[in-house]
N, C-alpha and C positions, 0 to 999 in steps of 0.2 A: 880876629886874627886869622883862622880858618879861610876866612875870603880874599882877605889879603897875600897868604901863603897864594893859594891858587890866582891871583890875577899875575903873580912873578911868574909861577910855573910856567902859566901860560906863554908870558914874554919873553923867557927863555924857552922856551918849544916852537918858538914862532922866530927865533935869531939863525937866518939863513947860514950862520958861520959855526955855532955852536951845532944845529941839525947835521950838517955834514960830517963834520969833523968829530964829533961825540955820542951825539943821538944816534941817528945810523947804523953806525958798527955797533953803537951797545944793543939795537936791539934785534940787530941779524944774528950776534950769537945769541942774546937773551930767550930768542926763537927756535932756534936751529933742534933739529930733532937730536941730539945730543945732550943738551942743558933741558930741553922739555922732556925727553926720559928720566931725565935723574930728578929732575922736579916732579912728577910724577910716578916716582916706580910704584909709593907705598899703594895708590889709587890704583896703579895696572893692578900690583899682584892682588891687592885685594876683590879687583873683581875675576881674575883670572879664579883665583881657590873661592867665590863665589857667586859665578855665574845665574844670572835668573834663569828660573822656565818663563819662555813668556806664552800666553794663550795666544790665539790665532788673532786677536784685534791687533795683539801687541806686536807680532810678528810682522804682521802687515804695514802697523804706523814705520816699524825700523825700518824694514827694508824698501819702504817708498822714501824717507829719510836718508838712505844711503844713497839710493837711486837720482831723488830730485832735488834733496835738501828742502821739503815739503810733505805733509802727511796731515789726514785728518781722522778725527776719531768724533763720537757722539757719548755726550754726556754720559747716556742710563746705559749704553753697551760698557764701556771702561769704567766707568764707577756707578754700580747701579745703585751703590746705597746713600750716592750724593743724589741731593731735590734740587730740583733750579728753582723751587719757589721760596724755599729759603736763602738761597744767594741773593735772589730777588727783593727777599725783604732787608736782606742785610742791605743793601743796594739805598733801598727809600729810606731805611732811617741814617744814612751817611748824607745823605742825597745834602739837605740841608748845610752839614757845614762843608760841602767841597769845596776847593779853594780852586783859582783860574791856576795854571801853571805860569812858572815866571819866562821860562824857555821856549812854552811851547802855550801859546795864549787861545789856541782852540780846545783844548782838553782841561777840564775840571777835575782834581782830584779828591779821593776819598781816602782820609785817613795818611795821606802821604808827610801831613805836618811832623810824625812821631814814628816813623813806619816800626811798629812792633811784630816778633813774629808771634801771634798770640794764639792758642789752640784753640780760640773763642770764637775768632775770626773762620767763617766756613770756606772763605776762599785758601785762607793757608794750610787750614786741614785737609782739602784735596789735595791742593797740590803736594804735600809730606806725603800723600799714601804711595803704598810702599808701588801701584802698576805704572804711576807717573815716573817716579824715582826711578825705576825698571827699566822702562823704556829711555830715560836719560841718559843711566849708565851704560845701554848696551849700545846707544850711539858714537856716545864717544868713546869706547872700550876700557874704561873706567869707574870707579868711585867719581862721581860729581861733586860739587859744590853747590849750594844753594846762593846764587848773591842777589838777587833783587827780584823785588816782584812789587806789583802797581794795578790800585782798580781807580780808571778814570772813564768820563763822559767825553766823547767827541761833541761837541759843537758843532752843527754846521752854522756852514759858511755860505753867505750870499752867494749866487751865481756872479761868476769875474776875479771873484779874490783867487789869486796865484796860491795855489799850492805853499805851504810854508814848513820848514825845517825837514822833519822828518816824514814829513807826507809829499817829500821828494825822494825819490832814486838815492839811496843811498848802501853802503854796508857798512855793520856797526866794528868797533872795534874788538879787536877778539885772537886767538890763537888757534888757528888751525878749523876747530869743531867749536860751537856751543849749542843747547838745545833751550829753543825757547817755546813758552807754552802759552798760549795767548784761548781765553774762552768767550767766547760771546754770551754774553747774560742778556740782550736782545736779539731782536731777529735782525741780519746784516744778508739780507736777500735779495738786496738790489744795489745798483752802483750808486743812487744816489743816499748810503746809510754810509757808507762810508768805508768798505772793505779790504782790509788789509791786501796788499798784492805784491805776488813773489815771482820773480824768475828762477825759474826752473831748471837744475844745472847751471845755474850760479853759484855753487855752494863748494866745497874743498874734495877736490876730485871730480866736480861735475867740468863740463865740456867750457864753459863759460870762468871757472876761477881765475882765470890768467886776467879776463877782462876787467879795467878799470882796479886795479890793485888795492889795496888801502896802503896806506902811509905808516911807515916807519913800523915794515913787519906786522903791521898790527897794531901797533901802540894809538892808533887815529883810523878811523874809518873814513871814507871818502862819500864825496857829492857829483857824480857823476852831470855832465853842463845837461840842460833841457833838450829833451829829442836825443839824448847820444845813446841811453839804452833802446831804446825802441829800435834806430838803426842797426845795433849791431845783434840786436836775439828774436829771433823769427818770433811771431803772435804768438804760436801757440805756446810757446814758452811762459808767458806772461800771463798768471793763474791770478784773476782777483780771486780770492776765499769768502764767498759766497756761501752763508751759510744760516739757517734759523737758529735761536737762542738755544745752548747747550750744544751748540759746535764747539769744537776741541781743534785748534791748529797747533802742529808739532812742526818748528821750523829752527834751520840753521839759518840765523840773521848775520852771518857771516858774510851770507850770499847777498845779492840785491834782490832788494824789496823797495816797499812806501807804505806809510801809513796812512790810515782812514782818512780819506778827504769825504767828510759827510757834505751833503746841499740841501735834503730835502730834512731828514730827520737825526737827533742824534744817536750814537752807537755808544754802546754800554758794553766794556774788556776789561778783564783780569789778566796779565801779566807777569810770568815767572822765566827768570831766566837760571837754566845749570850750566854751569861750564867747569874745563879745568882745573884743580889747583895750583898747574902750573900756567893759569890764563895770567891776563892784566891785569883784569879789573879786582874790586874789591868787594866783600858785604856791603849793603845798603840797608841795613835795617839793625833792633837792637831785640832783647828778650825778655819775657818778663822776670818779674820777681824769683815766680814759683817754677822757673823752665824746670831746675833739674828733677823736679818732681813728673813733670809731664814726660821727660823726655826718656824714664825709665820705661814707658809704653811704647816707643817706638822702636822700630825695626832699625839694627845695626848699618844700613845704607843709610837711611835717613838722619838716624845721628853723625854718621862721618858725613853728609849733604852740610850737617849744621855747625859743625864745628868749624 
């Protein structure tokens, strides 16, 4: 039933008469800073009456965040009490049942069949700690949301196969800000691993936002045609993330990016994304049995991240 609702939705989102006429306008005021204050006040004031400190790592991922809608940080500097060799093993014993994606046929997933948020799991216990959280909320000047997070293998790809889905130019959809947190659990140190790549001041306020728009406010991100970003944002703007295992990439995928086209080896990422309460999208994942027990140890951002 589920599949079926979404194949309508789609066919009305896709009815050139309904988009104009309905879609549109609902989602320029849906947008409009107006309706996103009041959909978020409770998020402002509660980080306005509690602001982080943040150390000087954290200081630095925001304000290059602000700057380029890109930032990176190292594992054992921002979280020195996380191991990457136990990521690692959680890694090879998933390894086995990862499933091919249905959308995206070069990325294997681990654990995406059920996605729970489990305290068991070492990649969601980093990303809940309270300097991730920290830095999330002081991008977007609020209380976050936690909605989705994903550990998948890149595949490569023969040399010749075209780029596919989102390992093209695109930006996701989204409102205004989101902060996403992407870690390398291998080493992604050359172009042929597969490395995430962002334009720089592409992102909401940077010098590039205007370029290539997304669709309906937000509500749809765009695919910009082959060759149109490179023509219109100078090289150096265009950062592949180049990085050894236990790099940390903080990015607004607002902006444009692509993702990992591996050739020679594949690449090993976790993925969390915060945004809004007043964003689009939704949770993607479910809780265990015993959350409310766990969730009495966590720091009050983090519970409002989860709720």
């Amino acid at each position: 039933m589920t599949a079926i609702k979404e194949k309508i939705r789609k066919r009305v989102r896709a009815n050139r008469f309904v988009r104009a006429v309905f879609l549109e306008p609902y989602y320029r005021i849906r947008t409009s800073d107006f309706v996103c204050a009041k959909l978020n006040r409770k998020s402002i004031e509660l980080y306005r009456k509690n602001k982080p400190e943040l150390d000087e790592v954290q200081k630095r991922v925001v304000e290059d965040l602000e700057h380029n809608g890109l930032a990176f940080a190292i594992l054992e500097e921002l979280l020195p009490d996380v191991h990457l060799g136990e990521l690692r093993e959680f890694v090879e014993r998933g390894r086995q049942e990862a499933k091919t994606g249905q959308k995206k046929g070069f990325l294997r997933y681990i654990g995406n069949n059920n996605p729970i948020v489990d305290p068991r799991n070492p990649f969601i216990a980093l990303t809940l700690k309270k300097p991730i959280v920290d830095i999330a909320n002081s991008y977007l000047g609020m209380y976050s949301k936690f909605n989705f997070f994903s550990l998948n293998i890149t595949v490569p790809l023969a040399g010749g196969i075209a780029a596919q889905g989102s390992q093209r130019w695109h930006r996701d959809p989204g409102v205004r800000r989101v902060c996403k947190v992407f870690l390398y659990v291998s080493d992604v140190d050359d172009l042929g691993a597969g490395p995430f790549v962002y334009a720089k001041g592409s992102h909401h306020g940077g010098r590039f936002w205007n370029l290539f728009p997304q669709a309906l406010s937000g509500r749809e991100g765009v695919y910009p045609s082959q060759g149109a970003v490179e023509k219109n944002i100078p090289p150096e703007n265009i950062t592949p993330a180049l990085g050894k295992a236990g790099t940390i990439i903080f990015c607004d995928t607002l902006g444009l990016h692509r993702g990992g086209y591996s050739t020679t080896k594949e690449r090993i990422m976790f993925t969390a994304l915060f945004e809004s309460k007043g964003g689009l999208g939704v949770s993607k994942f479910g809780f265990p049995e015993n959350f409310e027990e766990w969730e009495k140890a966590l720091d009050p951002e983090t519970v409002y991240a989860l709720s």
